[in-house]
Every structure is written in structure tokens, then in C-alpha cells.
N, C-alpha and C positions, 0 to 999 in steps of 0.2 A: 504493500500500500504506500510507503514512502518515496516509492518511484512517484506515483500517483501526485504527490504535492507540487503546486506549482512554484514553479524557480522563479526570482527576482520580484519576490514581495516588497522590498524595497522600495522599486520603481515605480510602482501602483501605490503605496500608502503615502498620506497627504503629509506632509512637511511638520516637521515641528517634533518637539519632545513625550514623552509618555500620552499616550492620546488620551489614556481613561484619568492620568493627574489634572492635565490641564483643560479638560473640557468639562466636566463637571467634579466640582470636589467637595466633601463634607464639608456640611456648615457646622460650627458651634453653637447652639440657642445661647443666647444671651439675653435673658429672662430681666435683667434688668434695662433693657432699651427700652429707647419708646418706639420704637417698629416692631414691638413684640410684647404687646400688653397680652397679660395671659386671662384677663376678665376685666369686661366694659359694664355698666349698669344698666340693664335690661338685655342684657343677654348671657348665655353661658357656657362655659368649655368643654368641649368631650372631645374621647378619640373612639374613631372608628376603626376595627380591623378588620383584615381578612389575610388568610394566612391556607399555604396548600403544601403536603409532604407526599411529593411522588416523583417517581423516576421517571423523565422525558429529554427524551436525545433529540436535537434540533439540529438541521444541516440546512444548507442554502437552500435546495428542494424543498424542503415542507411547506406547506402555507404559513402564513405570516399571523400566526394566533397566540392569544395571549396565554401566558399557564397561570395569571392570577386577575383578579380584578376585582373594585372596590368602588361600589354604590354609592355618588354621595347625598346624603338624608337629604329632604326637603327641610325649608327653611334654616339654609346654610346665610350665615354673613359674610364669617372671614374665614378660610384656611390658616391657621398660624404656623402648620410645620407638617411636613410629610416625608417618613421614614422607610423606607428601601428596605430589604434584606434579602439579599440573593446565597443560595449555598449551592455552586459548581464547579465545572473544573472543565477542559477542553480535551482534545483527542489523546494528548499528551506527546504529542511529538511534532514538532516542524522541520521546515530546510534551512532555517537559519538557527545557528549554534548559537550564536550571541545575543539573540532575544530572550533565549530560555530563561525561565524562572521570572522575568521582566514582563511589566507589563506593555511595554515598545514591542509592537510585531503582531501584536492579538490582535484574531480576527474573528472572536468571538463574543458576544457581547448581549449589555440588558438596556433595551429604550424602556422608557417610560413613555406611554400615551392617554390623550385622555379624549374621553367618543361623547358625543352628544347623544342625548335618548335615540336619533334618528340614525346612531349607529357610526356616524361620520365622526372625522378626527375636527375636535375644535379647534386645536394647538397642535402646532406641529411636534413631532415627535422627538425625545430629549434623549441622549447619553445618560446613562444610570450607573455603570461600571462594566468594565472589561473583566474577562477571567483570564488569571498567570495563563503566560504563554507557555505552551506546553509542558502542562502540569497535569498530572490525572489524579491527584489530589484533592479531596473537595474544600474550597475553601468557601468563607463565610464573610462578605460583605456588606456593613451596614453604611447606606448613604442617607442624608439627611438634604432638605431642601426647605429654607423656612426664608419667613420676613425680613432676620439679619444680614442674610448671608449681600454679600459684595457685590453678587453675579445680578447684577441688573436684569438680565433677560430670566433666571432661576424666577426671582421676585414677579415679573411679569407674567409667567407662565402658571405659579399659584394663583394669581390675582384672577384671571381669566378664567376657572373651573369655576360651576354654576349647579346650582341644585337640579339633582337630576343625572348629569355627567356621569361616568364612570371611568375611574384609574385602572388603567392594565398596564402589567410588566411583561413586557414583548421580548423573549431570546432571540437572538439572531446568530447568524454564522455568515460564513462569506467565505469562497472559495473551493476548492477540490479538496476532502477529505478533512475539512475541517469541523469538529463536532462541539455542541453546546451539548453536555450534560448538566442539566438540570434537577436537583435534588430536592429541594425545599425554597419558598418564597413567603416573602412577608411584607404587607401594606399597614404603615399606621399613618390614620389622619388626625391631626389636634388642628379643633377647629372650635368659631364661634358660632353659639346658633343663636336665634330667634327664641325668646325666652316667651313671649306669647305661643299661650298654646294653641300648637296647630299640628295639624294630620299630615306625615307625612304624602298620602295617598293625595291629598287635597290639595299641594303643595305642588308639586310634579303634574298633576293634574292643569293647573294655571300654566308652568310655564309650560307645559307643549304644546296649548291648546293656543295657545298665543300667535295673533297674527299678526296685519296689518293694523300697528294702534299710529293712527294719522296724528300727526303731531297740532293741537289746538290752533286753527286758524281763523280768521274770521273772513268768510267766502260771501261775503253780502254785495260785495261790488264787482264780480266776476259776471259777467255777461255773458247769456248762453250760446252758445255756439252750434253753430246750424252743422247738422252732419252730411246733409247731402251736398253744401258746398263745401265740405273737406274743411272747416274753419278751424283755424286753431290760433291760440297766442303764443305772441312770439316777448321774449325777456330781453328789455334793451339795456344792456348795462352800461353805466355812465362813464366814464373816466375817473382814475383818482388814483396816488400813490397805496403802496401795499398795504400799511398800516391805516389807510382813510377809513372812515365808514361807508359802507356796499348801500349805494344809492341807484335803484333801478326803479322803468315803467314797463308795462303789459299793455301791448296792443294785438289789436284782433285784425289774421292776414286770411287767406285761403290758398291752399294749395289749383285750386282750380282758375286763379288772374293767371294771364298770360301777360306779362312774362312774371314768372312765380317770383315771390320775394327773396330778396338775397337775405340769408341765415345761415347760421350753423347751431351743431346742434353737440349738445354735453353728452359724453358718456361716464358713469361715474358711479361708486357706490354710496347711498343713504348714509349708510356709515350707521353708529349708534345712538337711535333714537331720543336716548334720553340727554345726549351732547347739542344742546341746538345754541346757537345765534342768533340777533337779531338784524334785521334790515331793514331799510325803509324802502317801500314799495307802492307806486304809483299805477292807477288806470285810466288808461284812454282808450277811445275807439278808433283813434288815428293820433298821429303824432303833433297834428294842430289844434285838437280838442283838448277840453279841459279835463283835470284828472284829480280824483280820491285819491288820499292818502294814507299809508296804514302801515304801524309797521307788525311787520312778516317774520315767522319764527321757520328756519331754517336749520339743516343739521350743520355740525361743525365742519362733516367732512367737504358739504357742497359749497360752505362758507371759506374754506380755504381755496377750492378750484374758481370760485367766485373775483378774490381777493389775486390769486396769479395769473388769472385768463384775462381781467380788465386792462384797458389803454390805459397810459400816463402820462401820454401827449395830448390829451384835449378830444380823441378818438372814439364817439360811443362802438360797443360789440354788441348786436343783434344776435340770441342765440335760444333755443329752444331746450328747454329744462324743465322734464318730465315732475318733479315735485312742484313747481312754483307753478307752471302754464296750464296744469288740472287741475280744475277742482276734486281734489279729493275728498270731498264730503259728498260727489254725488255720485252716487254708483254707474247710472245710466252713462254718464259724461267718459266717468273713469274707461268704460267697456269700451264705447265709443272711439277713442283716442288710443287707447293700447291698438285697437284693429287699426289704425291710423299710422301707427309707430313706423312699419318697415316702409311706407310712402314719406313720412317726413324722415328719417336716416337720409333714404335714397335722392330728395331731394334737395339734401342742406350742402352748400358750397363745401361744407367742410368738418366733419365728425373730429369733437375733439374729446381725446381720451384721457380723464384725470384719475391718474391712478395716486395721487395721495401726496403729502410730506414729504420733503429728499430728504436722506440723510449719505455719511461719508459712502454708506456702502451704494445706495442704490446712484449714486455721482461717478462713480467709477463703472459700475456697469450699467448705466446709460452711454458715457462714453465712448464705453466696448463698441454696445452696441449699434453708435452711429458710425464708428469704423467698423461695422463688418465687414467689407467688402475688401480688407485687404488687413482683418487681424491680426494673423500671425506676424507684422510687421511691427507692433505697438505693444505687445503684451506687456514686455521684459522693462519697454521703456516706460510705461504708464504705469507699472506697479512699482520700478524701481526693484525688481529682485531678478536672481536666476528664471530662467524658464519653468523648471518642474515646478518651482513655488508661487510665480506668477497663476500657473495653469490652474492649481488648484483654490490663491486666491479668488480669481474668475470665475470658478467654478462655484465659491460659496457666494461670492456677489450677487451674480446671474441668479443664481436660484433663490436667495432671498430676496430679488426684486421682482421674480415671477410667482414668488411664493405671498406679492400684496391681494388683499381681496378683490380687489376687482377682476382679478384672471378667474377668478371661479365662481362669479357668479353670471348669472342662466340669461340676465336680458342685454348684456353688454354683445353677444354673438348676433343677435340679429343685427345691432346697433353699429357693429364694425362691417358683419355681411353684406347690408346695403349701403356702405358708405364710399363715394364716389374717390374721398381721399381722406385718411385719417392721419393724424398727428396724437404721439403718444406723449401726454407730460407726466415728471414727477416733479414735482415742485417748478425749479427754473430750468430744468431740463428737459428740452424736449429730442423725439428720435422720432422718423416715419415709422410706420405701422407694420410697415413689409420687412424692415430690420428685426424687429420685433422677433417675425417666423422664423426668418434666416437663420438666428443664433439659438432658438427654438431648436430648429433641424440639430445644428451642431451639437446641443446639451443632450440631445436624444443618440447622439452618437458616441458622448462623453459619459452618460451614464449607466454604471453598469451595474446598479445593487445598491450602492452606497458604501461609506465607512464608518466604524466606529467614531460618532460625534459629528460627520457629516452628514446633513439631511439634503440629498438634491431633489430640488426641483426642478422638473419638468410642465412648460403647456399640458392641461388636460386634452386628450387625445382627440378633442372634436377637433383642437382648431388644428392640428394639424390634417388635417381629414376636411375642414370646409375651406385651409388654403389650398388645400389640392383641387379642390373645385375647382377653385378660382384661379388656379394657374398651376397649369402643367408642366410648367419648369419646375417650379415649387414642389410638384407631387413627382417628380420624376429623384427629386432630392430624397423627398420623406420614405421613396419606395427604396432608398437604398439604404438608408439609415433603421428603415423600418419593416421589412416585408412583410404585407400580405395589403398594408392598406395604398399605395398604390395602385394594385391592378383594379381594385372594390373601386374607387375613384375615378379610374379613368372607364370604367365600365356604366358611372353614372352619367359620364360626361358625354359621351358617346351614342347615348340614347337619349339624349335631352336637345328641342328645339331652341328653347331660351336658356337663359344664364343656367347652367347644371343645378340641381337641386337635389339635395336627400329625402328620402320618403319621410312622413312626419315620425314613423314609429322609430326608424333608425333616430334622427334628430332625439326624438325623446330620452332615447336609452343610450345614446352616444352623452347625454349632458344630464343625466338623472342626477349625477353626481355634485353637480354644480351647484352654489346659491341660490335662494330667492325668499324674499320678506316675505312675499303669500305663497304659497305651495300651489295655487293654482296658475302662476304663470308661468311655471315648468312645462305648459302645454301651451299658455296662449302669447309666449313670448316668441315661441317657432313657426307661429301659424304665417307669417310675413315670408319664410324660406325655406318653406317644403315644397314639395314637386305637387302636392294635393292644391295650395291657392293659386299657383301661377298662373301666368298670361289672364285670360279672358274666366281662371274657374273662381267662380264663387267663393267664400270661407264656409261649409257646410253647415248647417243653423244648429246642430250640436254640439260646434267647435266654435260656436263663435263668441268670444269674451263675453262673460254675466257671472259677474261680482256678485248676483244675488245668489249663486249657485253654491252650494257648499265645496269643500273640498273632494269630497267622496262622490256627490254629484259629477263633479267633472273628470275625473278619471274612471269613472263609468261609466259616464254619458261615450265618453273618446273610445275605453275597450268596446263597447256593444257598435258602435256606429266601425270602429275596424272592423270587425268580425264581419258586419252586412256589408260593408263595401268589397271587401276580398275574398267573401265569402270562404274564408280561412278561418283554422283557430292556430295557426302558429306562434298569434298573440299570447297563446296561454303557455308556450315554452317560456317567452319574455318574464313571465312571472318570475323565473328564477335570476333575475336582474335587480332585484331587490334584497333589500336588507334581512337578513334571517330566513330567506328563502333560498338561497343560493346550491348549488349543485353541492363546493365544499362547505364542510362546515368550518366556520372562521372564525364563531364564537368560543368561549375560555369553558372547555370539557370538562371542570371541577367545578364552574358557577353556579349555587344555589341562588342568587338572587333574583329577585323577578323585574324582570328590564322594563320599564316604563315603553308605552310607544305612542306617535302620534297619529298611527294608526286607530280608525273609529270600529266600536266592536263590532257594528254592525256591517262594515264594511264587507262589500264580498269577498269569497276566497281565489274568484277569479279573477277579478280585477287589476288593474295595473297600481303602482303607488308613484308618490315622490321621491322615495327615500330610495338608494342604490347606488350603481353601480353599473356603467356600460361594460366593463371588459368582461363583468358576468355574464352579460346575452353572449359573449363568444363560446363561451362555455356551455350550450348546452346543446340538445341535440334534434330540435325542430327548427332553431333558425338557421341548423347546417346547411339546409337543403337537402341532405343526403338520401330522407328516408322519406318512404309514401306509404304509410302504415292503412292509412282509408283509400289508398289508392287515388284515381280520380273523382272522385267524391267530391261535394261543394256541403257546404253548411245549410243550414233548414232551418232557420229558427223557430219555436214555437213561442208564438206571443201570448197568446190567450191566456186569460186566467196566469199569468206572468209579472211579478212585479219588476220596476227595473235593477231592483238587486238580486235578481233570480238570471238564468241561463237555459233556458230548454232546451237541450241539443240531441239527434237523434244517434244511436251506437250500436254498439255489441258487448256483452259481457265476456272477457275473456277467461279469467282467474279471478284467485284473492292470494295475495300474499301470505306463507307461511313461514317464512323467518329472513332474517336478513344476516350478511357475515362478511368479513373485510374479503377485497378480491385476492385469491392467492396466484398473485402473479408470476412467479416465478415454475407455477403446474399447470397454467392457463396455456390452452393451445392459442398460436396467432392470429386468430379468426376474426369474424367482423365486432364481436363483443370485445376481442382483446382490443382490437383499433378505435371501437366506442370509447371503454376505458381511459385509453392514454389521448382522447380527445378532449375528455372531460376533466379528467384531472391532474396530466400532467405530470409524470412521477420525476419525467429529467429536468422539468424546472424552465423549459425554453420560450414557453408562453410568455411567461412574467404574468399571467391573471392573478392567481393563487400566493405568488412568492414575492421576494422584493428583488428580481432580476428584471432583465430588459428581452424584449420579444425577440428571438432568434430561431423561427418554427422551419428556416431553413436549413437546417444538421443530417446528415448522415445515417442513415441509420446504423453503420457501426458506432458513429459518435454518438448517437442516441446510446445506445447499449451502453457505452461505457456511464455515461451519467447515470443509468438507470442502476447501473451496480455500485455506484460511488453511494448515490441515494442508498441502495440496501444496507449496505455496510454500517452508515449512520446509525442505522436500527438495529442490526442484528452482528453477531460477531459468528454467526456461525455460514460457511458461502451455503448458496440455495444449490448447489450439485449435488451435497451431503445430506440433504433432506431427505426424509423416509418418504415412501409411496403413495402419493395421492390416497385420502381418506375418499370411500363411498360417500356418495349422497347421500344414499337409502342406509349409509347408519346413524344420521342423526346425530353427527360430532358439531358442536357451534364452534367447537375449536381450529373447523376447519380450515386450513388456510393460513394461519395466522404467521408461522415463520415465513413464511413466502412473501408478507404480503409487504407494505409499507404502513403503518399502526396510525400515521398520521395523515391517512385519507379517509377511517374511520371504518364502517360496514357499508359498501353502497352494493353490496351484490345481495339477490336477494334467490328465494329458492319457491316457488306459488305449491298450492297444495297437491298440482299433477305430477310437479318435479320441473318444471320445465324454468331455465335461467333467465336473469336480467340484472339492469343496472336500476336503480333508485335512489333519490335525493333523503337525505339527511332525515327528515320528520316521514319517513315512510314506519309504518307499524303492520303487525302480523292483524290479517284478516281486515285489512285493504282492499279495496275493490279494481281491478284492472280491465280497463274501457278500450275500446277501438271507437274516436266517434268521427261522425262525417265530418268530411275537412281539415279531418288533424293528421298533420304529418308523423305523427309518434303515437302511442297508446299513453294513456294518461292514468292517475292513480288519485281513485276518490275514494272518501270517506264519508259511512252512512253519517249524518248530522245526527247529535244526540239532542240537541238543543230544539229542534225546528220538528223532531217527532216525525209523524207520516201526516201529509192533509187528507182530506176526506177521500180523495178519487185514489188513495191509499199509495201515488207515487212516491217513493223515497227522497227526500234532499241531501243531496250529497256536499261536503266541502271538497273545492279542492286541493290537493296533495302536490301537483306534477307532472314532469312528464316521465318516463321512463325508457327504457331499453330492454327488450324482451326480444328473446330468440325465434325467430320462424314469424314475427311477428311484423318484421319494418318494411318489409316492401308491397303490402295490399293481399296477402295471402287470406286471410280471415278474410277482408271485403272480398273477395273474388269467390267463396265459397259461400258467403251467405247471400250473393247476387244469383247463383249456378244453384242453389239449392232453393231458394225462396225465404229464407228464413228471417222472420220479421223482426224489426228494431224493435229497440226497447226507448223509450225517453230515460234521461237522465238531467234530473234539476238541479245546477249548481245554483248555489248560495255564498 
């Protein structure tokens, strides 16, 4: 196996001294500071634990899950100090002699993260401690992180966890044959709570249920605005030095004068609600008319792009600014104007993009950035250091300036997609928009996993997938830094009369993961740039923005209205693109705690959400195209007697599931289930969906093999050639499989009560019900509803589960016989 290590770890690890001293180091509490009061009056101290002793080997392969995590209460004030304990040790050997016993060289290591109820990372992900470099030792690490400590960014990263949140300690590894053994972990939270009593349930409850709260305005002089002449206001802001006070008026234009009015228009994040400013804000109905006065509470962050974007020559700027130019008190208006959005982008002289505050770092990679075009010339002299050290300060630059919020939220893509020319600011710095991708591409080339203390950042993978739209030199870039999304791109581009477009459900689930203040504009912010509204087609009257609609309203209104229109259910493999539904399981396999969500109970089980994850729809296995399990078949809806959180779809009963067991890969013949398998989860790691590597699905299949055995090794110490003989089916071992398999993909094989094989997601259980229904490219896996009982005409409701993998079952065999035979559907009612 020591061949196996890779030579010249050196060259890859990022500059500088002990990486695990100097990037995160024990704080001292010091109990007597005042940044570290231990009881305030009206509220009071506790600590929270959670703590887990079991043996788990982590390698690069695995997915990226936590082995601990820590709930925090509702009615949290302050975090005062949060305690680590990690007991590990690593494979116990490397290729460098001289790191041994040192923590210099480890490539094995513990982040601290911290998830929002919706599952997503709030904070980016922190250094916790390294394990001695090749040491098989278990050693016992306690780190501390509280209010005193020095580390600026430490303090900031407490400050930001919220009631509700959850703390996980994340093992990692990185490299060929390098292992995290994991022994025991331990979370202590000292915090302040809210000494009024209150219900934690009730507490978590407020904040996820939390939306759109419009910040107090008074709209009494906003003039209504005619929809069928496209009218909207435009925000003329005055002149005046940086520190002046923001002195603007609102006048009412129309997209439909010829020649249309010269503007441009902000792209920008709200930023946090309860941070506002004040302005003084005027109305008129033209620029000669008289005007009301009022002043206008604004957020901090729109007040600073306010405050940089103004003239200081006497020059007003003309610019259209979604918080001030809506009335946001009136719903109909609101709807109105979001459907309006991708016409005003597309028609403003000039999208300008404020992404926030400069600081030294995001100075230096703006810089970069406006010399892309000939980098490599400037690195050494703009950082002032050797090349290797240059490279990778650049590398933290660049990714904590792509790592500002506005890169990941969900309504700035349409706002850049139809923008004729954008300009990106951060404070006084600005860069084109197209530099922006350029260095995009290259980070996506430079990154390859990450390192101990280094967190990169990458674009979320839509925009590089919507600049390949838009320019095929661009996507001719990404397809070689990135393969597979190239060919997907120019295949859209190719079939498209107008400007290329992605279909709305891709859109969705390529940006699920993104931002947005209301949860429903994760649908009604793409409706501007899918291939469904273009040229001459209408916005469909079920997609079309209504603010009166609920959340769960409109992501059900959108599944049921796909389904009729493509008369498909492939939409229902999509399900597994979401949080907790996923093909792997990603969640901490020892956590008793009960995860809040903003999921509504009643919500259906078919349905789409907000909350996910696009690189999980690559993973599964109806949106592969590969399989025609209903054959040619189209969908049938049954409406009647149907609410619209119901599904009436017509099928076939196949099976019911009778146990489930890890796959034993290593005694599995190479057949179309084995190829299912390593489509879904990946065992060499080359996806990057599952792990924290970079997508490289073009390997070898000798080179595939070798990873697949680097991965086994990880797990087991014993080689899979010396394995005893395939266990029978028919004797009913659970234990089958289990050396063979890889421990950290869980049981996704399952065994039905005839004997016959498949693959199945995570929440599958024994005596399942297994479906062929019309339109679905895969068999699917429902559960009788214990809740919803039988209704009168005695049909079953079923939730559903999934999609699955069953043998003799994916290419239309079952439809082909019960067409040749006669044999009647059955309805089955999702809920």
C-alpha cells in the first residue's frame, strides 16, 4: 500500500507553518473579560452536549457526513464558548519521513460546520484540528472557540449560529491511502438563553416559518402602475460625496415608449433585514412635476451600493431597484413586476452588480480578476511573494470573494442572464462580469478537494452551465475543466431558435441550492429564462407569480402542471434532489435528534421543495434517461374526487420489499445493477456529488478499479480475494455482504418477498410497496399512509418513498406483458 501514496505532498500543500497551529488554535476562556460575561439579567447559562463513541474510518471516497452533531435549543441569545473533542489517529504511515509524528504534512483532519434547519451550510466550514501525521495512535484533542479568543473570524463564526442551526464535526481525508480513524467525538455548547419561558418547539417553529417580513414603509404616495403598459418606476439618485446623505426621487417610465428610457438597473443582496438606513425619498410622475417627500427605511446593504454607485460630479444615476421601485405592501403589484423582472434586466443600459464592502482581501482578487487575460504574468508581482505562495494566496482571495452572498442567491441569475452588459462592484472596485467566469473556469480547475484550513470556493455550478449558454467559447472552456457539462450545453444550444435556454425543471434543480428571502421565488425568479416562457409563449397561469399563494401551493401547483405538460413522472426521481431525500445518506448515522424543517406537514410526498441540492438530481436514476421501466407509456391523470395535494396515477403492483442490506461489491457480478450502483453512489469518488473532490467521470476503468480498492482498504484490512463464498439468498444472512461492501454507502440493496434484486434510497423499509406507473421511467417505492387511512371507495393512499432499481424490471418488460395479457391497472393515490 505504501507504493500507493502519493509523492510530492509538499508541492500541493498550501505555504506556511503547522497548518492545524496556525489556523485554528485553543482559546483560553477568560471569565473575567467583558466579551465573556458568563450571566446577563434576564437571561441564563447552560451547556449543551452531544457526544458519540464508535469506530468510523473516513477516506476521500466517502461522503462528506458528519459523525456528530448538536441541536441548538430554541431561544438561544449568545453562544459564549464551544468545545471540540476529537479522539483519532490517521493511516499511520506516509512518504515523507520528516513530517512524522508532526502535525506539518497531515492530511487528515476535523471541520466544524454549522447547517441551517433547511439543511444548508450557514457558515462556511472551519478547521477544528489535524491528526499527528502518521501516527496510529489515538490521540485526544480538545479545541475551544469562544468570545475571547483573538481570531476575529472564530468570534464571527459563533456570533452567526441561530436557534434552530445544528453543529457537526465533519472528518475528512484527502489523498491516496490516507485514513481518518475516528474513535470518539464530543460537542459542548455554553450559551445564553432567553430566561422567559418558552417552548423550544415554538421557538424553531417562528424562525423557519419566517418569511418575507417587508421592512415598515409608508406606501401612501406610490402611484399604481398600469400592467398592460409594462409601467414601472424608475430610482433617480442625486449626486453627492460618499459620506453625504442618499437623496433620491421615483418617477413612473414604461417599458413600452419608444424609445424606452435610459436606466440601469441594481443587482444586489437585501442583506439583513433588521440592519436598515435611512433616506430621503421623493415622488413625481415626471421629472417636472411636483413631489412628496418621505423619508425611506432601507437595508444597510442596499445603502452602501447606494452610497458607491452615486455621481460626485453634479451627475444624477437613473436606476431601477427592486426594494424601493415596488410597492411591497401590495401583493398584486409585487407579482406583477417580479413577471416584469427578466424585460426590465434585459432592457436596462446597464446591470450593475453590488456585491458588498471591499476589504484587503476581496482588493487583491478583484484585481486578479481584471487581469485575467494574461495572469500568470502578475501573480508573483501583485502578491509580492514566490509563485507557489502567490498561487495559493489567490486561491484563498478568489474564493472568499466568490464565497460573498450574492453569488448564491437565486434572483441575481436571471438579473445577470438578461443583462445586455454587467459590471461587477465590490466597494471601489469594479471588474466586467465575463472576468468574473473566466477565473470561475480556472478555480474549477485549481480545485481539487480542498486542504486542511483551506475552504475553496467555487461558482455554484448553474453559472457555469448558463455561461455556456451564452457563449460557446466559454462552455468549450468549462467542458474541459469540467466534463460532462459541456456536451449537456451545447446540446441545448443546438436545439434552441432564440437565445439557448434550460428547461424550467433543470433551472430549478441546477439553483435549488441557492438563496432567497421567500422560498417561492426559487421558481418565479427562472420563469424570465427557461425554454417554457420564450419568444411568443405565455408564462402558464400556474407559474405565474401570486404572492397570495402559499409556499407548498406553488411547488405543487409547478410538480402537477410538469407532470401534465410532459406527461412524465420523471419529476418524481427529482425528488431525491432534496434535503433528507437524497439517494446517499448525508445525515450524522448516530443522531437522535429531531431536525426541525420548513417543510409543511401536510405537504405532499411527491412534490418538489426549496430546500437541496442540484448535483443530487445527477445522482439518480430517472433523470439518467437510461431506463423505460413503463415503456412508452404517457401519464393519465385522475382528477376526480382528487385534491390538489393528492396524485392519481395509473400502475402495476410489482413486489413489496422484504429487507434491505449494504451492496456486496466486491461478489456482485458487472451487470446492469452493478453499473446502477457505481452511478449512484460513487464508490471511486470521481463525481465529486457525494465527497468533497472535483468531477472527473472521465477515468479509466483500470483507474476506476484502483480507487475502488484504495476506497476498500479504508474500511476493511482484510483484501476482498480472501473472502469466503458468497452467502445464499435463501438463507436469510443480513450479514450478507458486509466485508465486501463499503459500510459508508449504508444498505441500499434490497431483496422483495419473490427474491428478486434492486437498489433503494435510504428511508426505504420492509413491506414497501413496489409500482411500475405510467410515465415513469423507473418503478417507484410507496408507502400504505397510516395517517390518511382508506377513503370510502376503499382506495389506499400511499406516501411516496422513491425511485428504485429493480432487476428484469427497467426496460418496459412488466408494461409489455400486462399490455399482451390484458391485465388491468390498478390507481394508486399519492399524498
Amino acid at each position: 500500500m505504501n507504493k500507493m501514496l502519493k509523492k510530492g505532498f509538499k508541492n500541493h500543500r498550501p505555504p506556511g507553518d503547522n497548518l492545524s497551529n496556525t489556523a485554528i488554535s485553543a482559546a483560553t476562556p477568560q471569565y473575567g473579560s467583558t466579551l465573556c460575561p458568563i450571566a446577563l439579567q434576564g437571561s441564563q447559562f447552560q451547556v449543551h452536549s452531544a457526544s458519540r463513541e464508535e469506530l468510523v474510518r473516513i477516506s476521500r471516497y466517502c461522503p462528506g457526513k458528519p459523525y456528530i452533531e448538536l441541536q441548538i435549543p430554541g431561544g438561544l441569545e449568545e453562544i459564549h464558548r464551544i468545545e471540540f473533542m476529537t479522539r483519532s489517529h490517521d493511516q499511520g504511515f506516509c512518504g515523507e519521513p520528516e513530517f512524522v509524528g508532526t502535525y506539518e504534512g497531515s492530511y487528515t483532519w476535523f471541520e466544524a460546520s454549522v447547517s441551517t434547519p433547511a439543511g444548508l451550510d450557514r457558515i462556511s466550514r472551519n478547521l477544528i484540528k489535524c491528526n499527528v501525521t502518521a501516527n496510529s495512535e489515538f490521540k485526544t484533542h480538545t479545541i475551544t472557540w469562544d468570545l475571547c479568543t483573538a481570531d476575529e473570524s472564530q468570534r464571527q463564526w459563533i456570533r452567526r449560529i441561530q436557534s434552530g442551526d445544528t453543529i457537526r464535526i465533519i472528518p475528512r481525508a484527502q489523498w491516496k491511502c490516507w485514513v481518518n480513524y475516528v474513535e470518539s467525538a464530543r460537542i459542548d455548547l455554553h450559551c445564553r438563553m432567553i430566561q422567559t419561558a418558552i417552548s423550544s418547539t415554538t421557538t424553531l417553529a417562528k424562525d423557519l416559518t419566517q418569511t418575507v417580513k417587508a421592512i415598515q414603509n409608508d406606501y401612501q404616495y406610490y402611484q399604481e402602475l398600469n400592467r398592460d403598459r409594462q409601467e414601472l418606476r424608475l430610482l433617480v439618485l442625486q449626486p453627492g460625496l460618499l459620506e453625504d446623505p442618499i437623496c433620491c426621487h421615483l418617477i413612473i417610465s414604461s417599458l413600452t415608449k419608444s424609445p424606452v428610457p435610459a436606466f440601469e438597473a441594481l443587482s444586489y443582496c437585501w442583506g439583513n433585514m433588521a440592519d436598515t438606513r435611512k433616506i430621503k425619498l421623493s415622488h413625481t410622475s415626471t421629472l417636472e412635476s411636483s413631489a412628496q417627500h418621505q423619508v425611506f427605511t432601507i437595508t444597510s446593504s442596499l445603502h452602501g451600493a447606494l452610497r458607491h454607485l452615486r455621481h460626485s460630479d453634479g451627475r444624477s444615476r437613473t436606476l431601477w431597484v427592486d426594494s424601493v421601485c415596488i410597492n411591497q405592501s401590495d401583493l398584486q403589484e409585487r407579482g406583477a413586476q417580479v413577471d416584469m423582472m427578466g424585460d426590465i434586466y434585459s432592457h436596462a443600459d446597464l446591470v450593475c452588480v453590488w456585491l458588498g464592502e471591499s476589504d484587503a482581501a476581496s482588493t487583491r482578487a478583484m484585481a486578479l480578476i481584471r487581469d485575467v487575460s494574461d495572469r500568470g504574468l502578475h501573480w508573483s508581482a501583485q502578491y509580492g511573494e514566490d509563485f507557489r505562495t502567490a498561487y495559493f494566496k489567490i486561491l484563498k482571495d478568489v474564493s472568499q470573494l466568490f464565497n460573498y452572498p450574492w453569488f448564491g442567491r437565486v434572483w441575481v441569475l436571471q438579473e445577470v442572464w438578461k443583462a445586455c452588459k454587467a459590471i461587477v462592484s465590490c466597494g471601489k472596485d469594479t471588474v466586467p462580469w465575463e472576468s468574473i467566469i473566466q477565473v470561475n473556469l480556472w478555480m474549477l480547475e485549481a480545485h481539487g478537494g480542498g486542504f486542511p484550513g483551506f475552504n475553496f470556493h467555487t461558482l455554484p455550478s448553474i453559472w457555469t452551465k448558463l455561461a455556456g449558454v451564452r457563449n460557446l467559447e466559454v462552455e468549450e472552456d468549462a467542458r474541459k475543466r469540467n466534463p460532462g457539462v459541456g456536451q449537456e450545453v451545447r446540446n441545448i444550444a443546438q436545439t434552441s431558435e432564440q437565445l439557448p435556454c434550460l428547461e424550467l425543471l433543470d433551472l430549478i434543480l441546477e439553483s435549488i441550492s441557492l438563496n432567497a428571502t421567500d422560498p417561492r421565488d426559487k421558481i418565479y425568479s427562472l420563469l424570465g429564462m427557461c425554454q417554457e416562457t420564450q419568444g411568443t409563449n405565455p408564462t402558464p397561469l400556474a407559474l405565474r407569480s401570486d404572492y397570495t399563494k402559499t409556499t407548498s401551493e406553488t411547488f405543487v401547483d409547478f410538480t402537477r402542471w410538469w407532470i401534465l405538460k410532459h406527461k412524465s413522472l420523471v419529476i418524481l426521481s427529482a425528488i431525491h434532489a432534496l434535503t433528507g431525500r437524497t439517494w446517499q445518506e448525508l445525515g450524522c448515522s448516530a443522531s437522535s435528534i429531531s431536525k426541525p424543517s420548513t417543510l409543511p406537514v401536510d405537504h405532499p410526498s411527491w412534490a418538489l421543495w426549496h430546500e437541496g441540492d442540484g448535483r443530487w438530481a445527477k445522482r439518480t436514476l430517472g433523470m439518467s434517461r437510461l431506463y423505460k421501466a413503463a415503456g412508452n407509456t404517457l401519464v393519465s391523470l385522475e382528477s376526480s374526487d382528487i385534491t390538489s395535494s393528492q396524485l392519481s396515477l395509473s400502475g402495476l403492483r410489482i413486489g413489496v420489499v422484504a429487507s434491505t442490506h449494504r451492496y456486496p461489491f466486491y461478489k456482485a457480478e458487472e451487470d446492469e445493477l452493478y453499473g446502477a450502483y457505481i452511478r449512484l453512489f460513487d464508490p471511486a469518488g470521481s463525481y465529486g456529488t457525494w465527497n468533497f473532490g472535483n468531477t472527473n467521470d472521465q477515468l479509466r476503468k483500470e483507474e476506476e478499479k484502483v480507487l475502488y480498492m484504495d476506497h476498500y482498504f479504508s474500511h476493511w484490512d482484510t483484501p476482498p480475494d480472501t473472502l469466503p463464498d458468497e452467502v445464499p439468498w435463501d438463507t436469510g444472512e443480513i450479514s450478507f455482504g458486509d466485508h465486501s461492501s463499503f459500510p459508508c454507502h449504508g444498505t441500499p440493496l434490497f431483496r422483495t418477498s419473490d427474491g428478486s434484486l434492486g437498489l433503494c434510497p435510504p428511508r426505504t423499509q420492509p413491506n414497501d410497496t413496489i409500482v411500475i406507473l405510467y410515465g415513469g421511467p423507473v418503478p417507484f417505492i410507496l408507502r400504505a399512509s397510516e395517517g390518511c387511512g382508506r377513503q370510502l371507495d376503499m382506495t389506499v393512499q400511499y406516501e411516496f418513498i422513491g425511485e428504485c432499481y429493480l432487476q428484469d424490471y427497467m426496460h418496459g418488460a412488466a408494461i409489455e406483458h400486462q399490455q399482451r395479457c390484458n391485465i388491468p391497472l390498478q390507481q394508486f393515490v399519492l399524498v
